[in-house]
LOMIKE-609951 format. One line per field, with one value per residue: residue number from 1; residue in one letter; chain; x, y, z of N, C-alpha, C in turn. Coordinates in steps of 0.2 Angstrom, whole numbers. Layout:
N
pos <- c(NUM_...)
code <- c(A_...)
unit <- c(A_...)
n.xx <- c(X_...)
n.yy <- c(Y_...)
n.zz <- c(Z_...)
ca.xx <- c(X_...)
ca.yy <- c(Y_...)
ca.zz <- c(Z_...)
c.xx <- c(X_...)
c.yy <- c(Y_...)
c.zz <- c(Z_...)
! end
This chain:
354
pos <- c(1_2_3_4_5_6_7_8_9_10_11_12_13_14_15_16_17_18_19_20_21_22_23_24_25_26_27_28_29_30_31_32_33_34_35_36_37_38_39_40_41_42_43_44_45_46_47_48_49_50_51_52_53_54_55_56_57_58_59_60_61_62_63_64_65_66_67_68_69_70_71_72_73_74_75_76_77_78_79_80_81_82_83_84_85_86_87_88_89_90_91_92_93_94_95_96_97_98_99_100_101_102_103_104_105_106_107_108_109_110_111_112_113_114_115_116_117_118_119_120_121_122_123_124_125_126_127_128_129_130_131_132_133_134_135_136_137_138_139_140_141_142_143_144_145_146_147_148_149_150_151_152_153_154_155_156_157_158_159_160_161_162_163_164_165_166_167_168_169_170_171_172_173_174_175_176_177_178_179_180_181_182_183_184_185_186_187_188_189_190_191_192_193_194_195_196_197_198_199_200_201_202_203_204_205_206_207_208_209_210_211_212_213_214_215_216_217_218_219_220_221_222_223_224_225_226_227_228_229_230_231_232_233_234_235_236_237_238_239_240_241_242_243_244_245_246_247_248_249_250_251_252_253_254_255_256_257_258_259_260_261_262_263_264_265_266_267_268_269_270_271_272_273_274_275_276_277_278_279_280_281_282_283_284_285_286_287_288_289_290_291_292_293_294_295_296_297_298_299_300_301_302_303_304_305_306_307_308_309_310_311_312_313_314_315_316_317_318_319_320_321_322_323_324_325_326_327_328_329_330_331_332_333_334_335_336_337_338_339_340_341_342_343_344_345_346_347_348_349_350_351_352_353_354)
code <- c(X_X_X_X_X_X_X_X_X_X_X_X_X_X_X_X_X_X_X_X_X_X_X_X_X_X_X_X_X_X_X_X_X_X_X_X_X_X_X_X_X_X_X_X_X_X_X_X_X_X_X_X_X_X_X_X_X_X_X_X_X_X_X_X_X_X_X_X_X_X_X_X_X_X_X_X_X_X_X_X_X_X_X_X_X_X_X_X_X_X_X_X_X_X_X_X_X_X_X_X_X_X_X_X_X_X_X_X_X_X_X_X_X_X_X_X_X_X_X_X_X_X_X_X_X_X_X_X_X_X_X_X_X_X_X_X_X_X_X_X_X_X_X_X_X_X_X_X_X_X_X_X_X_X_X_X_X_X_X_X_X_X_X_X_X_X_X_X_X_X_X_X_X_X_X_X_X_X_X_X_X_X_X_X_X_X_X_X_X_X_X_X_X_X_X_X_X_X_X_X_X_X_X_X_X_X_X_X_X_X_X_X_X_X_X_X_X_X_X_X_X_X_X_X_X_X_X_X_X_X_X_X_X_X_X_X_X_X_X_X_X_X_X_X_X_X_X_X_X_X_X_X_X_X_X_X_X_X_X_X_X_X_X_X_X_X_X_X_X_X_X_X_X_X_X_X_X_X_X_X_X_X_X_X_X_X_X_X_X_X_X_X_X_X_X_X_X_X_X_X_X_X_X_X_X_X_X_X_X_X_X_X_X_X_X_X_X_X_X_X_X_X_X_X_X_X_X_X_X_X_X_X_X_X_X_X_X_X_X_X_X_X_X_X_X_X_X_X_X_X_X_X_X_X)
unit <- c(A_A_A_A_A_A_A_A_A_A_A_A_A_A_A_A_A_A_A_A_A_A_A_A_A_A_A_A_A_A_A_A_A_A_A_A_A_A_A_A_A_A_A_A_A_A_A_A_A_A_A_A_A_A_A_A_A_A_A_A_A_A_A_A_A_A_A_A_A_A_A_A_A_A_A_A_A_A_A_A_A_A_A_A_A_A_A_A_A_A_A_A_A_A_A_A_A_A_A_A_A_A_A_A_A_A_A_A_A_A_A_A_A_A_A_A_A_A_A_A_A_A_A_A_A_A_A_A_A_A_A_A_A_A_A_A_A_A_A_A_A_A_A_A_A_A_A_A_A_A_A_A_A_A_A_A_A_A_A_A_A_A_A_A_A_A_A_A_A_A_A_A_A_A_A_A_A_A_A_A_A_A_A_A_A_A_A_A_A_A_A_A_A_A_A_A_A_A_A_A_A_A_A_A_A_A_A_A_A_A_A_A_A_A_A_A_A_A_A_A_A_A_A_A_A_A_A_A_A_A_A_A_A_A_A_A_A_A_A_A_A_A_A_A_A_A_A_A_A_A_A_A_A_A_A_A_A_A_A_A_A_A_A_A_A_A_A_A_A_A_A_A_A_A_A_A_A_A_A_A_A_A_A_A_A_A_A_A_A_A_A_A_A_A_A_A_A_A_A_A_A_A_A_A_A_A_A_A_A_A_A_A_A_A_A_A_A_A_A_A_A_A_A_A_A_A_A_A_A_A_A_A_A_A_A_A_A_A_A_A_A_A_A_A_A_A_A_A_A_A_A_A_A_A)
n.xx <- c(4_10_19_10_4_17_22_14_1_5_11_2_-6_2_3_-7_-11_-1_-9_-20_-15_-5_-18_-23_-15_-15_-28_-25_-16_-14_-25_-38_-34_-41_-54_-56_-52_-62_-73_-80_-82_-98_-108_-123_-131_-142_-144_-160_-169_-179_-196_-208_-225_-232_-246_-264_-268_-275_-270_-262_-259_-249_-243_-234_-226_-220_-222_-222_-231_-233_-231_-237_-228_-224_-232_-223_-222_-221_-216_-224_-218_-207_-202_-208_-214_-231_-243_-245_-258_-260_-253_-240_-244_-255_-273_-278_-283_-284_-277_-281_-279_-260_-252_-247_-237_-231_-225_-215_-220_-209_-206_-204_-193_-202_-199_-200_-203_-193_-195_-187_-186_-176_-175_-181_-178_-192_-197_-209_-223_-221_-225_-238_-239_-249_-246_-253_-250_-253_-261_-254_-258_-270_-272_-262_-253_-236_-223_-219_-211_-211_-211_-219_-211_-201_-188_-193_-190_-195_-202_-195_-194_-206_-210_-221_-232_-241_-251_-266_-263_-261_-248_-243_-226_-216_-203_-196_-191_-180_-183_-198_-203_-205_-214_-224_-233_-241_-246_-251_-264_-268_-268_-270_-271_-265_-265_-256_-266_-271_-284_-298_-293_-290_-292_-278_-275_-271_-259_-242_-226_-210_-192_-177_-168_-151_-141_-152_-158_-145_-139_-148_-157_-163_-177_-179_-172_-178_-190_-189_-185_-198_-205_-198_-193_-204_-198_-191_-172_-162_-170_-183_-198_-215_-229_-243_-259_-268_-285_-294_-305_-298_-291_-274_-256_-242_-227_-230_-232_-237_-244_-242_-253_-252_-260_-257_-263_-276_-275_-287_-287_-275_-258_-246_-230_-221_-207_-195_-192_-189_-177_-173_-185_-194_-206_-199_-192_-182_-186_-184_-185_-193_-189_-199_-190_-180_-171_-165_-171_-169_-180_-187_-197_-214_-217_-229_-239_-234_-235_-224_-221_-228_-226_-234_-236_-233_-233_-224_-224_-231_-248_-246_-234_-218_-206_-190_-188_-181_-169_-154_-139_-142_-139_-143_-156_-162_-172_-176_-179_-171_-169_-163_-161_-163_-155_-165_-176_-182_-182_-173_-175_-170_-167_-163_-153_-144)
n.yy <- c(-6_5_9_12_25_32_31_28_34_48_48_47_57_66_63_65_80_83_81_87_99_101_99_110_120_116_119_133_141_130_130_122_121_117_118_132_138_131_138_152_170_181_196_197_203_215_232_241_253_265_266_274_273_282_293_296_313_326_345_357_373_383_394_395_409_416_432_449_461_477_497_507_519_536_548_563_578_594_609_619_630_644_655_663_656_659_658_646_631_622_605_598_582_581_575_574_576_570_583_592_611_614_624_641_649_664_670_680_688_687_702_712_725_740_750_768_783_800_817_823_816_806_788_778_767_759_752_741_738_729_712_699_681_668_652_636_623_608_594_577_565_557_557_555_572_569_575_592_606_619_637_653_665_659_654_643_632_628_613_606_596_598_591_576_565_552_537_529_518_500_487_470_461_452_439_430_417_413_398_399_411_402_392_404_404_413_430_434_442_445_439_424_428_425_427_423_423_432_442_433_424_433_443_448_462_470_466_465_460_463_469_475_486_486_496_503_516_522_539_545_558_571_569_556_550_552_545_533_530_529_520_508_490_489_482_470_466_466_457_448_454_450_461_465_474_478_475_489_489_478_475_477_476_484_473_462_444_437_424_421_416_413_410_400_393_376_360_347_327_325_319_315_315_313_330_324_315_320_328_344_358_367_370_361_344_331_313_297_282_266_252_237_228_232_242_256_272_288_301_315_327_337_350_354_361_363_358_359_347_338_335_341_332_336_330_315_305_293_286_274_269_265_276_281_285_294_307_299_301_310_321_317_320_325_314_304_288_272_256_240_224_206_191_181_188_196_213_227_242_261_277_293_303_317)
n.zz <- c(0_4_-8_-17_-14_-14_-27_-37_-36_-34_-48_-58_-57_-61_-74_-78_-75_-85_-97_-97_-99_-109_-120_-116_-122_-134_-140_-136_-144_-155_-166_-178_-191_-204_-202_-200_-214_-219_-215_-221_-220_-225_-231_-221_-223_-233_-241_-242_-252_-250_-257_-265_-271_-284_-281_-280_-277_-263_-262_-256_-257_-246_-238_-225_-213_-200_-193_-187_-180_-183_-182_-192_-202_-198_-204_-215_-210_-220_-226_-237_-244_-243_-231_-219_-206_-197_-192_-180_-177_-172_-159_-152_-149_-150_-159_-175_-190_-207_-219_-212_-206_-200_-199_-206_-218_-221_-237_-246_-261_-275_-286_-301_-303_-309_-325_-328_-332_-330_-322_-330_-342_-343_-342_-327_-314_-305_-287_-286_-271_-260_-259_-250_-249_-243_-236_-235_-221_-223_-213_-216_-216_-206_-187_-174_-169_-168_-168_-168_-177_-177_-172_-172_-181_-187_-201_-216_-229_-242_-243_-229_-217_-204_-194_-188_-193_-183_-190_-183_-189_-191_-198_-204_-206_-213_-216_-232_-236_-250_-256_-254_-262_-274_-272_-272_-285_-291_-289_-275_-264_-253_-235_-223_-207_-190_-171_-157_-143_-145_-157_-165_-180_-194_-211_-220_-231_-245_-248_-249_-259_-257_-261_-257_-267_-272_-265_-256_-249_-244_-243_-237_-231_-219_-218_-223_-213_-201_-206_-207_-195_-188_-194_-189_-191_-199_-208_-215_-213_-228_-235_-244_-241_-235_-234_-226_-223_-207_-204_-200_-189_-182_-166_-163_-156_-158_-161_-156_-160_-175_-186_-200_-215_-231_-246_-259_-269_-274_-276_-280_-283_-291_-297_-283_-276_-264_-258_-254_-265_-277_-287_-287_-288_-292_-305_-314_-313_-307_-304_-297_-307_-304_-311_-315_-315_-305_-308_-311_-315_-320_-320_-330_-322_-325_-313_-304_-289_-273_-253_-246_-240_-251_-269_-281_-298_-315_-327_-332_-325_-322_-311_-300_-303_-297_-287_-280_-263_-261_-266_-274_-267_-261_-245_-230_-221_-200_-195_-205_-212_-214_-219_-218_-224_-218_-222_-216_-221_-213_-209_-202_-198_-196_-188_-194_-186_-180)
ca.xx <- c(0_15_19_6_4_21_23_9_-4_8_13_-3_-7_9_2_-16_-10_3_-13_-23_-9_-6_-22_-26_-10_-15_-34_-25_-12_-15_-32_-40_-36_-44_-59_-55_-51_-69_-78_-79_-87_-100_-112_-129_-139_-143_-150_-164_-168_-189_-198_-216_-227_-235_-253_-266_-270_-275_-262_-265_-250_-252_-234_-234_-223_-218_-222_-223_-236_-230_-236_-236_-224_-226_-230_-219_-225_-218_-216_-224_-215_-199_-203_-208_-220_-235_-247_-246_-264_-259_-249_-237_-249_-264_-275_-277_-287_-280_-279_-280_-272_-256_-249_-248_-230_-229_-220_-214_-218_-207_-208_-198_-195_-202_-195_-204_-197_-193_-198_-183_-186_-175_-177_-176_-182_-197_-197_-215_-223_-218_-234_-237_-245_-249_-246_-255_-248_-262_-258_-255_-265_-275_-269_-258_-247_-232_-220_-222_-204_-210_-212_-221_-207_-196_-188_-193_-187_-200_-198_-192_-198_-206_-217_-224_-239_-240_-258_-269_-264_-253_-245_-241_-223_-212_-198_-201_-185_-179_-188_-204_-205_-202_-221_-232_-235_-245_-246_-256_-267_-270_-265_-274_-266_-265_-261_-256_-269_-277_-293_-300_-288_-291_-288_-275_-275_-266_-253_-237_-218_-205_-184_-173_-166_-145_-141_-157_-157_-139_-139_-156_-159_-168_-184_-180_-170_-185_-197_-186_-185_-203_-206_-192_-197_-210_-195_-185_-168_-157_-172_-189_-202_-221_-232_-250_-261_-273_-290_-296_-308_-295_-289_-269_-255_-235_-222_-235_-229_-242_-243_-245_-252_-252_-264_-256_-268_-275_-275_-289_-286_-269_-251_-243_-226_-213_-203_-189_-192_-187_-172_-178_-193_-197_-207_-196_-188_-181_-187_-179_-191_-188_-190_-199_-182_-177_-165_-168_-167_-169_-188_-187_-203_-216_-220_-233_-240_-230_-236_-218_-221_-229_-226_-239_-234_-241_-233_-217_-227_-241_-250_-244_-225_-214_-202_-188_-191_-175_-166_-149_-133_-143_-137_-148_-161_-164_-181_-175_-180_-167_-171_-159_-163_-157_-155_-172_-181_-181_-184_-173_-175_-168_-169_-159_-152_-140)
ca.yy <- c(0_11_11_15_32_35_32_26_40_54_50_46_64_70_62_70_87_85_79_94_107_99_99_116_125_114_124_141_139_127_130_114_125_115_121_136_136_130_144_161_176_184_199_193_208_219_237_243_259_264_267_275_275_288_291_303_316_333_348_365_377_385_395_398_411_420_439_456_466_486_501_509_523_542_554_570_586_598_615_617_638_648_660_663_654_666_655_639_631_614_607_590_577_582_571_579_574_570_589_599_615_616_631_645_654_671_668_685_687_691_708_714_731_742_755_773_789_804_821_823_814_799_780_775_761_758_745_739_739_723_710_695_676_664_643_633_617_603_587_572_558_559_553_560_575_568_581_599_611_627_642_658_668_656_653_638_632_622_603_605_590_602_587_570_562_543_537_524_511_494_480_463_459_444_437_425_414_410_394_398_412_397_390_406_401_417_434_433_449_443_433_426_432_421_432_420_427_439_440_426_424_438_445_454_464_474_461_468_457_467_464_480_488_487_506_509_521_525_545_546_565_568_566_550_546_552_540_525_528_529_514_502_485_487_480_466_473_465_452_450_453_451_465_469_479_477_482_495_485_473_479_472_480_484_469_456_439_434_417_423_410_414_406_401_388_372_354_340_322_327_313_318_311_316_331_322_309_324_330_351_360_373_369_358_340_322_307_290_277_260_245_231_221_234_246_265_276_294_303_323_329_345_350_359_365_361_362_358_339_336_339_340_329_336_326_313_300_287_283_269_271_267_279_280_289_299_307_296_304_318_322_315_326_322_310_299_282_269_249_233_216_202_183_178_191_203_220_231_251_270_283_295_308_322)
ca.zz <- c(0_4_-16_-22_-10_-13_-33_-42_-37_-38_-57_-60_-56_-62_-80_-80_-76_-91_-103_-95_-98_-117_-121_-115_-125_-143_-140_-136_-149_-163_-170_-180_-200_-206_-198_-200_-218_-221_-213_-225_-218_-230_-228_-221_-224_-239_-239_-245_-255_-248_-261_-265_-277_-287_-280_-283_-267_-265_-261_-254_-256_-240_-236_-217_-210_-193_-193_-181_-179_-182_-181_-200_-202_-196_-213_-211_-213_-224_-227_-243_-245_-243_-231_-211_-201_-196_-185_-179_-176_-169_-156_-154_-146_-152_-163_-183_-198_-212_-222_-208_-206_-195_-198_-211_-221_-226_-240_-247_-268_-278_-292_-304_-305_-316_-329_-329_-336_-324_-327_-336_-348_-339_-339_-318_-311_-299_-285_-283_-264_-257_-256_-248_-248_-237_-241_-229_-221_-220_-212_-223_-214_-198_-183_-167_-171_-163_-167_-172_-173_-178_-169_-174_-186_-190_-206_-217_-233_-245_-242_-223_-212_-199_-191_-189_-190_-180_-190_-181_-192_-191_-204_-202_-208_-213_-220_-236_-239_-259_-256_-251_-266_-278_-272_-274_-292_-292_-286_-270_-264_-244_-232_-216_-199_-183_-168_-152_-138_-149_-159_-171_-188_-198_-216_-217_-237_-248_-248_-257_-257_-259_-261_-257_-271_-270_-263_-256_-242_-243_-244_-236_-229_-212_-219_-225_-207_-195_-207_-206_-187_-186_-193_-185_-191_-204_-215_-214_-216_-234_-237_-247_-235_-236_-231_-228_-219_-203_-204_-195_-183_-177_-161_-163_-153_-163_-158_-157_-164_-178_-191_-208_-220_-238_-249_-268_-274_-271_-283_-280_-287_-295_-295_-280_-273_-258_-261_-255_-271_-281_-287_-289_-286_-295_-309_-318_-308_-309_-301_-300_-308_-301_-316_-311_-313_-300_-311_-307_-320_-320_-326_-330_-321_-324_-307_-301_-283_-266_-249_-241_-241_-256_-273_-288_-303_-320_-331_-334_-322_-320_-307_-298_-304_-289_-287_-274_-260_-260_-271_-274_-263_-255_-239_-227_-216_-198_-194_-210_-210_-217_-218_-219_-226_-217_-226_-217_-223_-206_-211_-197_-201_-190_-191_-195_-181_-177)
c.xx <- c(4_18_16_5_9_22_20_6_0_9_7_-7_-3_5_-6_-13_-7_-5_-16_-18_-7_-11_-26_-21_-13_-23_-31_-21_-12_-22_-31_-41_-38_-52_-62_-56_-60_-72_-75_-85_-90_-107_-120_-134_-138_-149_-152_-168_-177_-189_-205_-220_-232_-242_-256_-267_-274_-270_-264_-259_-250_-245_-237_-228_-225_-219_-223_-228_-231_-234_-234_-230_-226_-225_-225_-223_-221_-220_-218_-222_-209_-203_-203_-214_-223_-239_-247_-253_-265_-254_-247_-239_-256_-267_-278_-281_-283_-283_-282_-274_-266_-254_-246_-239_-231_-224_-219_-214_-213_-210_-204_-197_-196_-199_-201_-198_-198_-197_-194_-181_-182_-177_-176_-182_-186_-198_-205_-216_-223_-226_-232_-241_-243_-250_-247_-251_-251_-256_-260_-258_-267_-271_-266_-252_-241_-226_-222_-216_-204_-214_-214_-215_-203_-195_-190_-192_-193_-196_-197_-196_-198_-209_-219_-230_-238_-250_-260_-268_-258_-253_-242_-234_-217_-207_-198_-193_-186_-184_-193_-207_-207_-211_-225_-230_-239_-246_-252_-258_-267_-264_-269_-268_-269_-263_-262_-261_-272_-282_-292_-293_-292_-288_-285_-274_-270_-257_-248_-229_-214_-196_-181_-168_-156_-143_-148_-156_-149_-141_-143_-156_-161_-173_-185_-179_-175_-191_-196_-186_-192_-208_-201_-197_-200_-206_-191_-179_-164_-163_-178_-193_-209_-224_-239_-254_-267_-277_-290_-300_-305_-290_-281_-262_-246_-230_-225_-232_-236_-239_-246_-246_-256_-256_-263_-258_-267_-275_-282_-287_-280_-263_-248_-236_-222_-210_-196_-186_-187_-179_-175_-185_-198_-198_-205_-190_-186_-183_-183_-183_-187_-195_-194_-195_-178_-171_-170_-165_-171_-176_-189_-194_-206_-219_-223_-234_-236_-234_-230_-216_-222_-228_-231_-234_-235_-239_-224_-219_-231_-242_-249_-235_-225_-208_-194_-187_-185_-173_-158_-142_-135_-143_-145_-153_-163_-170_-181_-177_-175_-169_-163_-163_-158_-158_-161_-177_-183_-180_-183_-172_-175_-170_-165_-156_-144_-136)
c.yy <- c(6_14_15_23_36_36_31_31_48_52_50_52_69_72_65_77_87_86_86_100_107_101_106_122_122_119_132_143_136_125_123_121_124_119_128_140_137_137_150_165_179_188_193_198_211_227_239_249_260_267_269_274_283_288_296_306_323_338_354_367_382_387_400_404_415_427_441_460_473_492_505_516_528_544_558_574_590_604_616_627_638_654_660_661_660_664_648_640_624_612_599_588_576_578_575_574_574_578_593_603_616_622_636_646_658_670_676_685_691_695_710_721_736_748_760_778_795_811_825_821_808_792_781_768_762_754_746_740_731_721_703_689_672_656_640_626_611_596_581_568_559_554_559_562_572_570_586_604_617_630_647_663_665_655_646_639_626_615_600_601_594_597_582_568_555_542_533_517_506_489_477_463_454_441_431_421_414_406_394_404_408_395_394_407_409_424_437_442_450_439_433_425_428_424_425_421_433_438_437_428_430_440_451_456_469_470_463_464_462_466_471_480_488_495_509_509_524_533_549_554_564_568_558_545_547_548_533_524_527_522_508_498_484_484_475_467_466_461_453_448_452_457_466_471_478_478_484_493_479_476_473_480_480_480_463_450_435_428_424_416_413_407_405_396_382_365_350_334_322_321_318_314_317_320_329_318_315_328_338_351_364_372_363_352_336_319_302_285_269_252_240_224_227_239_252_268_284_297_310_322_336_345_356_365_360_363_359_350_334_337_336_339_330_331_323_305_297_286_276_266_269_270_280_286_296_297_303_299_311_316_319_318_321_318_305_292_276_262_243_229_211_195_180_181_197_208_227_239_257_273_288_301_312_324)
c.zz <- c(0_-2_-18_-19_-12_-20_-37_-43_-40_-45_-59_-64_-59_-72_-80_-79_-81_-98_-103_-100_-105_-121_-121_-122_-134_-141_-141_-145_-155_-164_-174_-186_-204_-208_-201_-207_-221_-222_-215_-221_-227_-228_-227_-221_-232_-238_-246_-246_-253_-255_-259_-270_-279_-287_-284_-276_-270_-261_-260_-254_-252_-239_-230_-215_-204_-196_-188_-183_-177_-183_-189_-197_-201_-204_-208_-213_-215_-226_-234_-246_-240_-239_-222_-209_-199_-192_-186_-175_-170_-164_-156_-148_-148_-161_-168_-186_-202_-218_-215_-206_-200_-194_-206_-212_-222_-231_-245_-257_-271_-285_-294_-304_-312_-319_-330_-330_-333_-328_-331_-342_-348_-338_-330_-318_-306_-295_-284_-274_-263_-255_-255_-250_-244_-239_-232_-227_-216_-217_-215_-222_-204_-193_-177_-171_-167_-163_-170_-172_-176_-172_-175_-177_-189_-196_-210_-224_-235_-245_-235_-219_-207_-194_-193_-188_-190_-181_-186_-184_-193_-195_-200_-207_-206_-216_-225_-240_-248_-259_-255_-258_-271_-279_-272_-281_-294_-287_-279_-268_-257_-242_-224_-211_-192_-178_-161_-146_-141_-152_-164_-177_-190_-205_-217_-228_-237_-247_-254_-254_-259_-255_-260_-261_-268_-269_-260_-248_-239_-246_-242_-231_-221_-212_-218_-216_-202_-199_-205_-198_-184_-187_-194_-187_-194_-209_-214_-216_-220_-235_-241_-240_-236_-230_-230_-222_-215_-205_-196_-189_-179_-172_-162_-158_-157_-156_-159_-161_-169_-183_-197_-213_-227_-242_-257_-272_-270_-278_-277_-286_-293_-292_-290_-278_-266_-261_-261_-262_-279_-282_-291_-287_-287_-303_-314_-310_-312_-303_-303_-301_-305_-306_-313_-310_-306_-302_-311_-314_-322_-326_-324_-331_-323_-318_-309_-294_-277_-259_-244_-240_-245_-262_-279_-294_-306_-326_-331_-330_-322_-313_-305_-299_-298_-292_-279_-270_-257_-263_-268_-272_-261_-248_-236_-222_-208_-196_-201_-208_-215_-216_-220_-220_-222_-222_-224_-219_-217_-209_-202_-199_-193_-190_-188_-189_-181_-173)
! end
């Protein structure tokens, strides 16, 4: 028994640890290459481009923007004579009519002298008796005079901005990017007016866009500088702006944050697609048709009306066309949605983020 304690079990032991410790290094160290060899990696997905097809819908071209409620521009008042204030009638604060009198000129005529012959028989000359008139100065549109800077003698020069009138009435104004002129197809007259906390929508008319001429307002006078200061805001400064005019019975206050939605037509039962589907937008695009073997191939469209998400179709497609739903290497926007194909058929799709 002493033997085997002493020599049998330890080798025994001695030989399994070794087998262990062999067996553990060919696993770490000598792979089965065989094996290895065999097995190729190869993708197990495939992506897939969304598609849509070309329905019919209907399309309202509806171009929404942000605008400010402002107070319309003070008129000036102007000296309409060269000569000396005689009576003012009016005073600065006080509410005016439009054509009422503020204040009169004496404006001194001039006469030529005449030629008469003495009682010598002499030509001389004769100055006439010095005669006068008077040029009234009406106010240009009703409202509160809110300055007045004559006094009684004073000199004034025809054209001189003596005074301002701040009338009762205020415009809506807004900014209208490149892209948003593109979709009014037509020159709009209105637009309805959304005020946050304020009274019902309302139409707001006399609707005029306008683009600032390059050099306008350099060399501007201090007529032009006390108008511009008068109405701060009613202009968005280097851009085209939309403008149009309150009525009279809608009580609004200048600052205010209003919607402005402009109305430039609408479509029923027209082909519409995704604008992203489209490569352009204005009048003239491309789609990407997609074969029913699955080959894409490029289709110059006439586009129509847009409301920001749709675009009207008028001609270059059918009904039921699938198209892909984005154009091919445009940048991606964020909220996109992208899909994968796996080998079983699983359909995993993202969406795109920032």
């Amino acid at each position: 028994m002493g033997v085997w304690r002493k020599w049998i079990f330890p080798t025994i032991r001695i030989v399994l640890v070794a087998v262990i410790a062999i067996a553990l290094a060919k696993l770490a160290f000598f792979p089965d290459r065989a094996e290895a060899d065999a097995e190729t990696l190869s993708p197990t997905g495939s992506v897939s481009e969304p598609q849509v097809p070309v329905a019919r819908g209907s399309i309202a071209n509806d171009v929404v923007l942000t605008g400010t409620v402002n107070a319309d521009a003070a008129a000036p008042v102007k000296a309409t004579g060269t000569g000396a204030v005689d009576e003012v009638f009016a005073a600065a604060g006080q509410q005016v009519a439009a054509g009422q009198k503020l204040y009169d000129i004496k404006v001194t005529d001039e006469v030529e002298p005449t030629e008469t012959v003495g009682p010598d028989g002499m030509p001389t000359m004769t100055a006439p008796k010095p005669s006068f008139h008077f040029e009234k100065v009406l106010a240009p549109t009703a409202g509160v005079l809110s300055s007045l800077d004559v006094i009684t003698g004073q000199p004034v020069a025809t054209g001189d901005v003596t005074g301002q009138v701040a009338p009762p009435s205020f415009n809506v104004t807004a900014t209208l990017s490149p892209e948003q002129q593109y979709r009014l197809t037509s020159a709009p007259t209105e637009a309805l007016v959304t005020i946050a906390g304020g009274p019902a929508p309302f139409t707001c008319g006399g609707l005029v866009i306008s683009t600032p001429l390059s050099g306008t307002g350099a060399g501007g006078g201090a007529g032009g500088a006390g108008a511009g200061a008068a109405g701060a805001g009613a202009e968005a400064s280097g851009g085209t702006t939309v403008r149009c005019i309150v009525p009279g019975d809608v009580r609004v206050f200048p600052g205010l944050s209003a919607q402005v939605k402009i109305s430039a037509g609408s479509a029923a039962d027209v082909l519409v697609v995704p604008i992203t589907a489209v490569e352009g937008g204005a009048e003239t695009g491309v789609v990407w048709l997609v074969t029913p073997d699955g080959e894409r191939v490029e289709q110059p469209v006439k586009l129509g009306l847009s409301d920001g998400t749709q675009v009207e179709v008028v001609e270059g497609v059918a009904e039921g066309d699938q198209v892909l739903q984005f154009v091919p290497g445009a940048p991606g926007e964020a909220g996109q949605e992208g899909c994968v194909q796996s080998p079983d058929g699983m359909m995993m799709c993202g969406t795109l983020t920032k």
